[in-house]
SEKOLSE-568800 format. One record per residue: x, y, z of N, C-alpha, C in turn; residue in one letter. Coordinates in steps of 0.2 Angstrom, whole numbers, plus 5000, padded with zeros to 4 digits. Layout:
n.px	n.py	n.pz	ca.px	ca.py	ca.pz	c.px	c.py	c.pz	residuo
X	Y	Z	X	Y	Z	X	Y	Z	A
...
This chain:
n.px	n.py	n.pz	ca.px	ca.py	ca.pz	c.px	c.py	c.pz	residuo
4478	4342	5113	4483	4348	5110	4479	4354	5111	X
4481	4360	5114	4479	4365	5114	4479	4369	5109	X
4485	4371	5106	4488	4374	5099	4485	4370	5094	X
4484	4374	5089	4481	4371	5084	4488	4369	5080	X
4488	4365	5076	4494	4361	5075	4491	4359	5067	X
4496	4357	5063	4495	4353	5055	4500	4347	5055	X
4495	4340	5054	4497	4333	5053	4496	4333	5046	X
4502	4326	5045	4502	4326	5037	4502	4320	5038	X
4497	4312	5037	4499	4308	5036	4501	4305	5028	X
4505	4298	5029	4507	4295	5025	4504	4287	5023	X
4500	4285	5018	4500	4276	5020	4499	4274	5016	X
4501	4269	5012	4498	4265	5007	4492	4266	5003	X
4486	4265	5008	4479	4265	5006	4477	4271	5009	X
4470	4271	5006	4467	4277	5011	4460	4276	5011	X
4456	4273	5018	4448	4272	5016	4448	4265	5015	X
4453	4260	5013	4452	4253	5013	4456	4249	5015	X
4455	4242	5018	4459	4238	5020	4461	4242	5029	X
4465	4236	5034	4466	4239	5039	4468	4246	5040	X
4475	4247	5038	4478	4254	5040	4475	4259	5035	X
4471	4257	5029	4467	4263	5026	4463	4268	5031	X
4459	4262	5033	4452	4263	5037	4455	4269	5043	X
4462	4263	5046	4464	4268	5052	4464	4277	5051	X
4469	4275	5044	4471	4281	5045	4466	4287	5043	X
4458	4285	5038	4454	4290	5039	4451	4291	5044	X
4451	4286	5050	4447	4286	5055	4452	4294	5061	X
4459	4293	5058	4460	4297	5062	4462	4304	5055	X
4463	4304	5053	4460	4311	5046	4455	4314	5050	X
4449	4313	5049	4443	4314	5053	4442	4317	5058	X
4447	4312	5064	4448	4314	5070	4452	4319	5072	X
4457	4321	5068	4462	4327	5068	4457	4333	5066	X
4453	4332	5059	4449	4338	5059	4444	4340	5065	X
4441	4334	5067	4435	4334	5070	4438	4340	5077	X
4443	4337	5077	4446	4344	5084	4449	4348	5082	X
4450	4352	5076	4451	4360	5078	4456	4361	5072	X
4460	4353	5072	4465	4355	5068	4466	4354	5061	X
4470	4354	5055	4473	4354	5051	4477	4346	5050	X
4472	4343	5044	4476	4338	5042	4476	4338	5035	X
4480	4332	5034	4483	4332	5026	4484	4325	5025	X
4482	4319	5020	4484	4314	5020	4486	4311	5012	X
4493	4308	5011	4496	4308	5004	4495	4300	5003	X
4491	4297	5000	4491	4290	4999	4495	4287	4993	X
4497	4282	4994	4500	4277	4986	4498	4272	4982	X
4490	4269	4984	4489	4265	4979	4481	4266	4981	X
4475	4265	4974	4470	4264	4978	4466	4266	4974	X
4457	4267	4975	4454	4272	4972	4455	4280	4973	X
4451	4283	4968	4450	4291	4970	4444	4293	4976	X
4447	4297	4979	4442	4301	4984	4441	4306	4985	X
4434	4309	4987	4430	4315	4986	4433	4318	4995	X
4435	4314	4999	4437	4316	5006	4442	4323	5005	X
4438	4329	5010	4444	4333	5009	4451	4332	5009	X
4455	4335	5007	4463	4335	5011	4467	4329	5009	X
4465	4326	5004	4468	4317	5002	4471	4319	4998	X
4476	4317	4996	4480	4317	4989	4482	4309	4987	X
4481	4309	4982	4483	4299	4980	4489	4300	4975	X
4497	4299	4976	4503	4301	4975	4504	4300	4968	X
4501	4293	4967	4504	4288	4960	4499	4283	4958	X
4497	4282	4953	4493	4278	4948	4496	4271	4952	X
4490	4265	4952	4492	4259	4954	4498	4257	4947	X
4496	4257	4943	4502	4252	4938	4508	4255	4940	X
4510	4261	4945	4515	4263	4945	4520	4258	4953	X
4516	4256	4957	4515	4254	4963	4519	4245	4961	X
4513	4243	4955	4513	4235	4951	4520	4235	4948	X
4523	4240	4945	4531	4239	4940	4536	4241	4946	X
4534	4244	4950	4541	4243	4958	4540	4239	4962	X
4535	4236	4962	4536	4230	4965	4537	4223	4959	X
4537	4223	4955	4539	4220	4949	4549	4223	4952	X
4548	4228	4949	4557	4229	4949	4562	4226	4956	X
4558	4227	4963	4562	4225	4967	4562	4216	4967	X
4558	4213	4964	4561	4206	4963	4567	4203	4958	X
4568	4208	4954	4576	4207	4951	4579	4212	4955	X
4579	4214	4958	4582	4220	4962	4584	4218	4969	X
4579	4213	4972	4579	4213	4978	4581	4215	4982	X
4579	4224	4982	4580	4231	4987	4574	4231	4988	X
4571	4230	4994	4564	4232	4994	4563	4238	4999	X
4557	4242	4997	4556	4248	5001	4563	4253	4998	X
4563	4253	4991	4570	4256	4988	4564	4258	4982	X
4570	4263	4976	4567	4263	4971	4562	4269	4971	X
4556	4269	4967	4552	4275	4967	4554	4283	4967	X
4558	4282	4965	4561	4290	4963	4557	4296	4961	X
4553	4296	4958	4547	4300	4953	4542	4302	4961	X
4539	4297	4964	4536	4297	4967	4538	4301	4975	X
4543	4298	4976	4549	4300	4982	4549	4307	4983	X
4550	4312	4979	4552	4318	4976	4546	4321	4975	X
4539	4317	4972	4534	4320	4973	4531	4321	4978	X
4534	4317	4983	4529	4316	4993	4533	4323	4993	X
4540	4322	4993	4545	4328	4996	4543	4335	4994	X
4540	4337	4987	4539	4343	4986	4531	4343	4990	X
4527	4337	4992	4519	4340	4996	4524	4341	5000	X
4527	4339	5005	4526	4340	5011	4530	4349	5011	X
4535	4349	5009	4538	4356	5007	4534	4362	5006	X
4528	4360	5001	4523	4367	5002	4518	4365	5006	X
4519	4360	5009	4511	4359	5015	4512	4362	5020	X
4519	4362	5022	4522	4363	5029	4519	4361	5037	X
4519	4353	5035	4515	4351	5043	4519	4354	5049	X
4516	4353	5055	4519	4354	5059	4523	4344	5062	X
4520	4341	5058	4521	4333	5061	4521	4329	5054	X
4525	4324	5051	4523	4321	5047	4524	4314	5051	X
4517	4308	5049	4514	4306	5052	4516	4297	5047	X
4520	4294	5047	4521	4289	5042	4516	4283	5044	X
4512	4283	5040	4509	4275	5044	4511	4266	5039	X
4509	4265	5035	4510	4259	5034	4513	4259	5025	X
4518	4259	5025	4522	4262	5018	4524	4259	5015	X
4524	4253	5016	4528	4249	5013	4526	4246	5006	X
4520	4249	5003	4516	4247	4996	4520	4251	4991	X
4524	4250	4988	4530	4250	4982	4528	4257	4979	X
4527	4262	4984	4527	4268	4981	4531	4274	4984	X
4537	4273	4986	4540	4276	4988	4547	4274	4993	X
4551	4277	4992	4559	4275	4993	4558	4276	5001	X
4557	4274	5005	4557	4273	5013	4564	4276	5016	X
4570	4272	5012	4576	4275	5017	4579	4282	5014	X
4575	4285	5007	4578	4292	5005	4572	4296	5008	X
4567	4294	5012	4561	4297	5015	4562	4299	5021	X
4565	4295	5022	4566	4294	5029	4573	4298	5032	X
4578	4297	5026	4583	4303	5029	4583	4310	5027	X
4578	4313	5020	4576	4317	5021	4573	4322	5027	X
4567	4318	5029	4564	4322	5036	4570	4322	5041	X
4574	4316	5040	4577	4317	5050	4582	4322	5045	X
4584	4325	5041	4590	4330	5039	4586	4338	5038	X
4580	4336	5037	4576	4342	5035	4573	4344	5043	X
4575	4342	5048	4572	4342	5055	4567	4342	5055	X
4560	4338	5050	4553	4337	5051	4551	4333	5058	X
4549	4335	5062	4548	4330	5068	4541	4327	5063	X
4543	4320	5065	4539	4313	5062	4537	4309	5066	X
4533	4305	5066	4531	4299	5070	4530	4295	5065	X
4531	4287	5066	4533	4283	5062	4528	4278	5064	X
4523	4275	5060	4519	4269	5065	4522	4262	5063	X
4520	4257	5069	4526	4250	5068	4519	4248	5066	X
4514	4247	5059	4508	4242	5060	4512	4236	5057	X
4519	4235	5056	4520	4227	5052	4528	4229	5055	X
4532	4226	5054	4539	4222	5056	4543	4227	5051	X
4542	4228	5045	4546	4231	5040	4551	4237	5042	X
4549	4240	5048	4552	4249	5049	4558	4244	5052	X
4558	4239	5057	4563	4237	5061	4568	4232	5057	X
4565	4228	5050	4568	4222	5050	4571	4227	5042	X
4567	4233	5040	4572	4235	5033	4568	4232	5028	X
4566	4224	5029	4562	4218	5023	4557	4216	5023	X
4556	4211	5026	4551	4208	5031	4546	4211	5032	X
4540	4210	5032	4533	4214	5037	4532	4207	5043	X
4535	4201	5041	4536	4197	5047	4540	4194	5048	X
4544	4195	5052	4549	4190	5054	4550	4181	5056	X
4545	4182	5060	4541	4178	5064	4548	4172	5067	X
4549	4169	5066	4559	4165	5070	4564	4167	5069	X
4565	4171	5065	4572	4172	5062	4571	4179	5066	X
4578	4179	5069	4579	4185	5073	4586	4190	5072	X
4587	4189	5063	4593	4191	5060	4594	4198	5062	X
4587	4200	5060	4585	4208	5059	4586	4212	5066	X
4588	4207	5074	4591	4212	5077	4596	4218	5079	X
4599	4213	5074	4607	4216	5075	4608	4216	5067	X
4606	4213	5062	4608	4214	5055	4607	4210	5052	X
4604	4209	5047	4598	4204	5041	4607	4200	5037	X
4608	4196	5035	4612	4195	5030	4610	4184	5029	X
4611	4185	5022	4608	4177	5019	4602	4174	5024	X
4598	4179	5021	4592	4176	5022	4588	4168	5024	X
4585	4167	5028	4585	4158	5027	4579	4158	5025	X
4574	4164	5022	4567	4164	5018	4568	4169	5013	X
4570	4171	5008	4572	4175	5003	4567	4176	5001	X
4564	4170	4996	4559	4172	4991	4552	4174	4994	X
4551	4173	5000	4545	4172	5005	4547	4178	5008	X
4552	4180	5012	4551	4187	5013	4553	4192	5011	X
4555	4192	5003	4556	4198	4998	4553	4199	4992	X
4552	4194	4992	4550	4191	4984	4558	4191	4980	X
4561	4193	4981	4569	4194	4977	4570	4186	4973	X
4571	4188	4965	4570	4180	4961	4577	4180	4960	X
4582	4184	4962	4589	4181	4960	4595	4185	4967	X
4593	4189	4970	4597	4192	4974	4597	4192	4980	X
4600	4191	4985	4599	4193	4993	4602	4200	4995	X
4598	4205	4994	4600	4212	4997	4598	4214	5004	X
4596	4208	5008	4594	4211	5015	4599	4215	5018	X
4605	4214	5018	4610	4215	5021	4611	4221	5021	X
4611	4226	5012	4612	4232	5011	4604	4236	5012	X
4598	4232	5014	4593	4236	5014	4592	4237	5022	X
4595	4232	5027	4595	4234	5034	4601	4239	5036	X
4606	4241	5032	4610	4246	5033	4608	4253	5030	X
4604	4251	5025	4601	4257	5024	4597	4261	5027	X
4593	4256	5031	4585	4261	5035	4592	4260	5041	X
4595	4257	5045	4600	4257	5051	4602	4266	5049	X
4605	4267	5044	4609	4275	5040	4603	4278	5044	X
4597	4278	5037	4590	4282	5038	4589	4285	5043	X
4589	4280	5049	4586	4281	5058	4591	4283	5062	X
4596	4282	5061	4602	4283	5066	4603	4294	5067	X
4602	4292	5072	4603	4301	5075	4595	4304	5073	X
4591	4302	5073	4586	4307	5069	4581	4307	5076	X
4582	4314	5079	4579	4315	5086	4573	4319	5085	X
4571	4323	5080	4563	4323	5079	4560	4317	5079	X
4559	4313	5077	4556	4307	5079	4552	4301	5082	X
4548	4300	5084	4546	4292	5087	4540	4287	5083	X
4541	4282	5085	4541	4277	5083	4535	4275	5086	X
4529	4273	5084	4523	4272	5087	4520	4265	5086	X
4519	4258	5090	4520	4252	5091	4512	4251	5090	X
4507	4247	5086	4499	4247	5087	4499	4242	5091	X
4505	4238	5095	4502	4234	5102	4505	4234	5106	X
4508	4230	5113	4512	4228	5114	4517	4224	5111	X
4514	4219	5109	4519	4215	5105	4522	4218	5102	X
4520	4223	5098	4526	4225	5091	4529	4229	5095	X
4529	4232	5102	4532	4239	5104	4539	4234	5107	X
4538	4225	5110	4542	4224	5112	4548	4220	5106	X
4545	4220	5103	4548	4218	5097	4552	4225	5093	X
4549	4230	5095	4554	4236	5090	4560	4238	5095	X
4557	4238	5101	4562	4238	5108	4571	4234	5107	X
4568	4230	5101	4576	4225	5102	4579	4226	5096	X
4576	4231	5093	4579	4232	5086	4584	4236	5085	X
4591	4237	5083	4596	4240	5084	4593	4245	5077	X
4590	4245	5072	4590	4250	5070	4584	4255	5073	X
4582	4255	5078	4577	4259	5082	4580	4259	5088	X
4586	4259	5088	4589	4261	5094	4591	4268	5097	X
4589	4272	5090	4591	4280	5095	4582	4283	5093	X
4577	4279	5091	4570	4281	5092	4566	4280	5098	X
4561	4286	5102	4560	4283	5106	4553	4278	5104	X
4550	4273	5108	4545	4272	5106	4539	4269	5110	X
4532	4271	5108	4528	4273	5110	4522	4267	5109	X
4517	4265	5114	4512	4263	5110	4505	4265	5110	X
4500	4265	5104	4494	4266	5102	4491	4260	5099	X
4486	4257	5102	4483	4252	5099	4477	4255	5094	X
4477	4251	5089	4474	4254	5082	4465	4252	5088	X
4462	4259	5085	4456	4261	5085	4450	4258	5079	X
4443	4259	5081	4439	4258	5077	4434	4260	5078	X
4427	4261	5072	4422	4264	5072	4417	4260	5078	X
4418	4263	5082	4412	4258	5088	4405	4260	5089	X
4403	4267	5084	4396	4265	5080	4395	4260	5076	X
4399	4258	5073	4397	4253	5066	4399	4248	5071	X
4405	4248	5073	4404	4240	5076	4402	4239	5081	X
4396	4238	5083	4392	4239	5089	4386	4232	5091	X
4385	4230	5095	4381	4223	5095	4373	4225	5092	X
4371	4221	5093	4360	4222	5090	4361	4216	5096	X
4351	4219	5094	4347	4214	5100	4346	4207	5097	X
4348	4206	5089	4346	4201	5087	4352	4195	5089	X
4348	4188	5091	4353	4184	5091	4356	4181	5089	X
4362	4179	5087	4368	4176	5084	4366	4170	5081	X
4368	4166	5075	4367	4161	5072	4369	4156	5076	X
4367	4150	5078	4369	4147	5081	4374	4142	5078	X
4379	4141	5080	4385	4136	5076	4389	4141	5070	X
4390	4149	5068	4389	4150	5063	4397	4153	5067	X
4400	4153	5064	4409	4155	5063	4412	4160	5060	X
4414	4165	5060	4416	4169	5056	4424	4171	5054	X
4427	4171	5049	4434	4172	5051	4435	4179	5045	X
4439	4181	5045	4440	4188	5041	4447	4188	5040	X
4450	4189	5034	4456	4187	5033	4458	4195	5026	X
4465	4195	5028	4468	4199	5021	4469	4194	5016	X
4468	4188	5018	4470	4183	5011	4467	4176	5012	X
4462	4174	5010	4462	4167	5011	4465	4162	5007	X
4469	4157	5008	4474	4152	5005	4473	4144	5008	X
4473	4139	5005	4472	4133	5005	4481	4131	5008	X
4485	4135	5007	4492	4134	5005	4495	4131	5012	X
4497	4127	5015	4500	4126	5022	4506	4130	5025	X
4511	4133	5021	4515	4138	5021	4511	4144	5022	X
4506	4147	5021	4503	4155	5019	4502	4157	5025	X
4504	4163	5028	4504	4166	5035	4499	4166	5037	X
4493	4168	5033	4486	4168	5037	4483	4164	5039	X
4486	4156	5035	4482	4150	5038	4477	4147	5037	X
4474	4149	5030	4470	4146	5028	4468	4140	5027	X
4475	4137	5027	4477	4129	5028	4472	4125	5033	X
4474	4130	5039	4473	4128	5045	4463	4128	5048	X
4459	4133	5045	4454	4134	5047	4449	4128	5041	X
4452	4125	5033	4448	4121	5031	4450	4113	5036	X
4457	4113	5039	4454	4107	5040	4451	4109	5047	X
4448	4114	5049	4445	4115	5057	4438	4113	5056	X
4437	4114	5048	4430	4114	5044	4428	4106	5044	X
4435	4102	5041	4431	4096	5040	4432	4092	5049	X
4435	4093	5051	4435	4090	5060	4429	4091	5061	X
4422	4097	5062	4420	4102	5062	4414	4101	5057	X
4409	4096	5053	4405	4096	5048	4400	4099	5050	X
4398	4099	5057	4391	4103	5060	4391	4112	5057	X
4397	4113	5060	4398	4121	5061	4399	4124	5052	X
4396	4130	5052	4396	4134	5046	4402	4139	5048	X
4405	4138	5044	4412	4143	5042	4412	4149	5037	X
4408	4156	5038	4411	4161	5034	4415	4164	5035	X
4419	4164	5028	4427	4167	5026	4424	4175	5022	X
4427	4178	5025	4427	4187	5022	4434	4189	5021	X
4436	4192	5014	4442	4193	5013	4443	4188	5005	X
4449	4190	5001	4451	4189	4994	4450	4182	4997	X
4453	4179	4989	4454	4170	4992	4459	4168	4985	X
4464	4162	4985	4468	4162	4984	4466	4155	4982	X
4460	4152	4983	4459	4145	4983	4457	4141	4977	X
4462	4137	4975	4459	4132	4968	4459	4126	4971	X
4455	4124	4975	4453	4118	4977	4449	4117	4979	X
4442	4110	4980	4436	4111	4982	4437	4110	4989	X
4433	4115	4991	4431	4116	5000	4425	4111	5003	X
4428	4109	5010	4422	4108	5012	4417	4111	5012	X
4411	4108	5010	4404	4109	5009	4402	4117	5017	X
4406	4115	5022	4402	4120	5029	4405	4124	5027	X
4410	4128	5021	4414	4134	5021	4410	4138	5018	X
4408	4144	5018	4407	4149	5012	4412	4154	5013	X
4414	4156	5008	4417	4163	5005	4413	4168	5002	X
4414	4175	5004	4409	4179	5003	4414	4185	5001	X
4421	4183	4999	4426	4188	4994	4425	4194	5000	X
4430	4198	4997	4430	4206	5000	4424	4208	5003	X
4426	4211	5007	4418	4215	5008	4422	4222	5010	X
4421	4226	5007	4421	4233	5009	4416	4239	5015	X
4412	4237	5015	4408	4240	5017	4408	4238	5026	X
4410	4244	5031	4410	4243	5036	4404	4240	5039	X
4397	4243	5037	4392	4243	5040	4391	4232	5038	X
4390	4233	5032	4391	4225	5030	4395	4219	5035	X
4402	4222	5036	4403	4219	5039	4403	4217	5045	X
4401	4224	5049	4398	4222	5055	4392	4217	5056	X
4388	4218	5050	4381	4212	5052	4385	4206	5051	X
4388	4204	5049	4391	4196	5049	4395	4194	5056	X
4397	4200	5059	4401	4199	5066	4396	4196	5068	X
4391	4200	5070	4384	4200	5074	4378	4194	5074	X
4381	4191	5066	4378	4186	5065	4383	4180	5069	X
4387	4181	5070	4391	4175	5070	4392	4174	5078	X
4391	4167	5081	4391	4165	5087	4401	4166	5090	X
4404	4166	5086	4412	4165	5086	4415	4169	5082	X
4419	4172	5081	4425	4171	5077	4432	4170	5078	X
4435	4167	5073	4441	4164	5072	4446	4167	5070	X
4454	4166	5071	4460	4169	5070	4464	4164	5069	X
4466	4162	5062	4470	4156	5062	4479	4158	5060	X
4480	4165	5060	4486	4168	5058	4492	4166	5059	X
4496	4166	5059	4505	4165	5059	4506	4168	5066	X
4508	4176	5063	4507	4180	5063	4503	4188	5063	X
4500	4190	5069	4498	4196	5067	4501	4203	5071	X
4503	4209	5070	4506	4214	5076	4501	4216	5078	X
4493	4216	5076	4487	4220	5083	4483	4211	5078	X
4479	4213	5076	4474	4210	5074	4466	4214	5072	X
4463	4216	5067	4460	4222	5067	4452	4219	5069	X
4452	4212	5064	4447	4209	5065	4444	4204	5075	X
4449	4206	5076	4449	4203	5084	4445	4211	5088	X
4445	4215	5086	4443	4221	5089	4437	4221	5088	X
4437	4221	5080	4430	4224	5078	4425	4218	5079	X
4427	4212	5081	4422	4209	5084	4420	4207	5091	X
4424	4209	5095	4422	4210	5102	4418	4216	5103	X
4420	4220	5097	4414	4229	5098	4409	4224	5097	X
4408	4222	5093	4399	4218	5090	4398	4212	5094	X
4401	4211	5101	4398	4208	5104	4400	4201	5105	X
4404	4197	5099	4406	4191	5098	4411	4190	5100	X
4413	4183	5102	4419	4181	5108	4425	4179	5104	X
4430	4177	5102	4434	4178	5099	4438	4170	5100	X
4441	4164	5095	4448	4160	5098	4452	4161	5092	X
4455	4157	5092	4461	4157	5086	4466	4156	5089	X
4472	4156	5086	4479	4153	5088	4483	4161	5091	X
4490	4158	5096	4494	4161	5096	4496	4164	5093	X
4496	4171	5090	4498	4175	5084	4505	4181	5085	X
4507	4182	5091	4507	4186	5093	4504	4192	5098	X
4501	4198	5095	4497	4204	5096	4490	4199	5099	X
4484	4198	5094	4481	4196	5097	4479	4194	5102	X
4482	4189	5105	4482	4185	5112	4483	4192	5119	X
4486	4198	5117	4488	4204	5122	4487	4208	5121	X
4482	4209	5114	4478	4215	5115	4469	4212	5116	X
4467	4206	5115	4459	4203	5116	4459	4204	5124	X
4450	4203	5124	4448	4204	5132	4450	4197	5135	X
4453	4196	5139	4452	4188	5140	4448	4184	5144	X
4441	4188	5145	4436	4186	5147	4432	4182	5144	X
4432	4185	5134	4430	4186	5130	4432	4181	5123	X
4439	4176	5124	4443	4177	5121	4447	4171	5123	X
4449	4167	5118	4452	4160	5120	4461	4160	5114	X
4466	4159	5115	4469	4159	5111	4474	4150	5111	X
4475	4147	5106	4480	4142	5110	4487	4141	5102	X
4491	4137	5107	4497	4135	5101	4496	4135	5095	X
4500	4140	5091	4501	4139	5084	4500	4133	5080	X
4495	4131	5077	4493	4126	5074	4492	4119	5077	X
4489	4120	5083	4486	4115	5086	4481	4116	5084	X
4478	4111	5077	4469	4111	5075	4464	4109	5083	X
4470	4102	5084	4462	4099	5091	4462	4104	5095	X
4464	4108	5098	4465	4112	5105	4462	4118	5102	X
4462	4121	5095	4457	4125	5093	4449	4123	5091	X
4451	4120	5091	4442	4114	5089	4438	4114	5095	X
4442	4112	5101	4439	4111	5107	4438	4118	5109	X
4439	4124	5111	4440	4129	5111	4434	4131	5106	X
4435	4132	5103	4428	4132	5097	4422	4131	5099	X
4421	4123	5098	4415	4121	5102	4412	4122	5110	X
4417	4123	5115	4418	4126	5121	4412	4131	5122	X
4415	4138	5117	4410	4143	5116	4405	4143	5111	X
4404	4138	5105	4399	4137	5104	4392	4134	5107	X
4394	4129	5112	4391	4125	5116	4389	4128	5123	X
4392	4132	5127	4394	4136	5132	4387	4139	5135	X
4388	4144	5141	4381	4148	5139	4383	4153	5137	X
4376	4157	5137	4376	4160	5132	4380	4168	5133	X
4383	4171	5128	4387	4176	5132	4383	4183	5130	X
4385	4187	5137	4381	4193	5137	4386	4199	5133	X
4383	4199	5127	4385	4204	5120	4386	4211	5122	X
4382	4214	5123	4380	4219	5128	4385	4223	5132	X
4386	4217	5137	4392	4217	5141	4398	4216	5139	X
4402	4214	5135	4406	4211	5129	4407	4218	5127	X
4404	4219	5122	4403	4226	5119	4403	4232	5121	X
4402	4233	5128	4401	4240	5133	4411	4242	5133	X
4414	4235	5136	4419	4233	5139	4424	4236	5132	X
4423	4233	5125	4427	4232	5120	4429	4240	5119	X
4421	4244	5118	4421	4248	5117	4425	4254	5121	X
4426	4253	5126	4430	4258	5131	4437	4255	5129	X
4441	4251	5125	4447	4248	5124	4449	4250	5118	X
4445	4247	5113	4446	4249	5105	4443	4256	5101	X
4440	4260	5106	4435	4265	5101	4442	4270	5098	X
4441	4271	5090	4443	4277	5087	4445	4283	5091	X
4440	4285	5097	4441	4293	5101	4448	4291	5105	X
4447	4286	5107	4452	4282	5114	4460	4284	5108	X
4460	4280	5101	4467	4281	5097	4468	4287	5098	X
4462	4292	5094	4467	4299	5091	4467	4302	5097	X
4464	4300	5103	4466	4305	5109	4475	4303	5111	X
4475	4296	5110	4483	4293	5112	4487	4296	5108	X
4484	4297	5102	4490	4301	5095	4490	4307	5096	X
4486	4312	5100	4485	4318	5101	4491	4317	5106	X
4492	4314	5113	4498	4314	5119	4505	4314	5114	X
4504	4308	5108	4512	4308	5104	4516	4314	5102	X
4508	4316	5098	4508	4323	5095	4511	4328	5098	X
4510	4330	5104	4513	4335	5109	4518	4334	5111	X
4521	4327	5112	4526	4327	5114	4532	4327	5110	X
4532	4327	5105	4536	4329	5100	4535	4336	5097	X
4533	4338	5098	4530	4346	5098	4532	4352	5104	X
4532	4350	5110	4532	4354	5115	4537	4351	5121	X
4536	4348	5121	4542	4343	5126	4549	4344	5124	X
């Protein structure tokens, strides 16, 4: 972008978790070129980062998302908060406001959303989950209600939390209202899978939409000369779960563990587990720290994706920057944004055909990291994103 321009992003987090990260990775990036940004978060710690504003106290996030399970409106609600985003961006006056991952119980999505398209804000909407298209859901995964219109759910309590009501029906006609006619706007897809999945959705039928694959620090996530544990496994999850139902799959990588008693299994990421684990598993909780985490990539001969469902995968990136080759299951995203040089994925919940696959590249020879790494990084680097969001940016601006 030539003309100096003012972005105002929108997201959940800010600095944590995937779209946190994204979104200061591209904060940074907007200022680091010339321009003016501005980023309004809703849940999370405080930051010294310029230009950040954090909207609403966590226990306010905790009691809306409490109230939408007797309510069973989700992405509704948040009144207090709603009205507070609307008066920042009122006296910010971006030239762009910028929605990335919103769906964290702090703010009314469909009174936000018809605001901007009535206030002619020209916005870009980012698809990091299912939620923009489906109204509910951040994953749909077989049910394909949500193309034409969500009504008696056949997963209620699993995709709303709602303990007594089915409102899918009035929350996919809501964001449908929200979206319809609002031509400032596009809709930005972080793979192809999700761009081909927003493609069918009737409520993004008069958005255009675009894709940007999420970006990453490809200093921090970079190979070393040192090498890999042998047999060492790495998996990285937003949730770790014992549960057989749980989207992540946790299910699925203990008993990859016990098939598996040679190979050492490190889990990064919360955990959900009361039951004892096989002896090869360790858990090493959250990890925050980017640089931390990149040495355990580095460390790791492999890593694993045992997911349902994922729309990019964050952890499939940041470990082919660091060198490491990648299997896991069918997830969607994954399988179509990884290298496939690099990269093995097979059927959803086939443990043997991930085991084999597994051992394959732990057994294998040895792969050149180096190489790996040079490639990933020309694919996934941070610059490569906010240069694509910089093409979005203009073309909703000067087009």
């Amino acid at each position: 972008m030539k003309k100096s321009v003012k972005i105002l992003q929108v997201n959940s987090v800010y600095g944590e978790k995937s779209t946190g990260k994204l979104t200061r990775e591209l904060h940074f990036g907007i200022r680091k070129a010339g321009h003016e940004s501005v980023v309004v978060y809703g849940r999370g710690g405080k930051t010294s980062d310029p230009g950040v504003i954090r909207l609403c106290p966590d226990w306010y996030g905790k009691f809306n998302s409490l109230l939408t399970r007797f309510t069973g409106i989700r992405n509704g609600g948040c009144l207090l908060s709603t009205l507070r985003l609307m008066h920042i961006i009122s006296r910010e006056k971006p030239d762009i406001v910028h929605l990335q991952c919103i769906n964290g119980n702090f703010v009314n999505i469909f009174r936000l959303i018809a605001w901007l398209k009535n206030k002619r804000i020209k916005t870009v909407v980012g698809l990091h989950a299912e939620f923009m298209y489906t109204a509910n859901c951040g994953h749909a995964f077989d049910c394909n209600q949500w193309i034409s219109g969500c009504k008696k759910c056949p997963s209620l309590r699993a995709a709303t939390k709602s303990i007594y009501f089915d409102r899918t029906k009035s929350c996919w006609r809501h964001m449908h209202e929200a979206f319809r006619g609002f031509s400032d706007c596009v809709a930005v897809a972080v793979s192809p899978w999700t761009a081909q999945r927003a493609a069918m959705a009737e409520i993004l039928r008069d958005i255009p939409i675009r894709t940007v694959c999420n970006g990453i620090d490809t200093d921090v996530f970079s190979p070393s000369q040192e090498l890999p544990e042998k047999n060492t496994v790495l998996h990285v999850t937003a949730c770790f779960s014992a549960k057989p139902e749980h989207p992540k799959g946790g299910w699925y990588l203990i008993r990859l563990a016990e098939m598996l008693p040679d190979v050492r299994f490190v889990v990064v990421g919360p955990d959900e587990v009361n039951t004892e684990l096989p002896k090869n598993i360790e858990l090493t909780g959250e990890i925050r720290s980017p640089q931390r985490l990149a040495e355990l990539y580095r460390q790791a001969a492999v890593s694993v994706i045992v997911s349902q469902r994922e729309t990019y995968s964050l952890p499939c990136a940041e470990s082919l920057c660091c060198g490491t080759p990648v299997v896991g299951f069918c997830a969607g995203a994954p399988e179509l944004i990884s290298l496939p040089e690099w990269s093995e994925f097979v059927p959803f919940g086939d443990v043997e055909r991930l085991a084999e696959a597994l051992l394959a590249r732990l057994s294998g020879r040895e792969t050149d990291r180096n190489r790996l790494a040079k490639e990933a990084r020309q694919t996934y680097s941070s610059d490569k994103m906010i240069h694509e969001y910089f093409d979005v940016y203009g073309s909703l601006l000067w087009n």
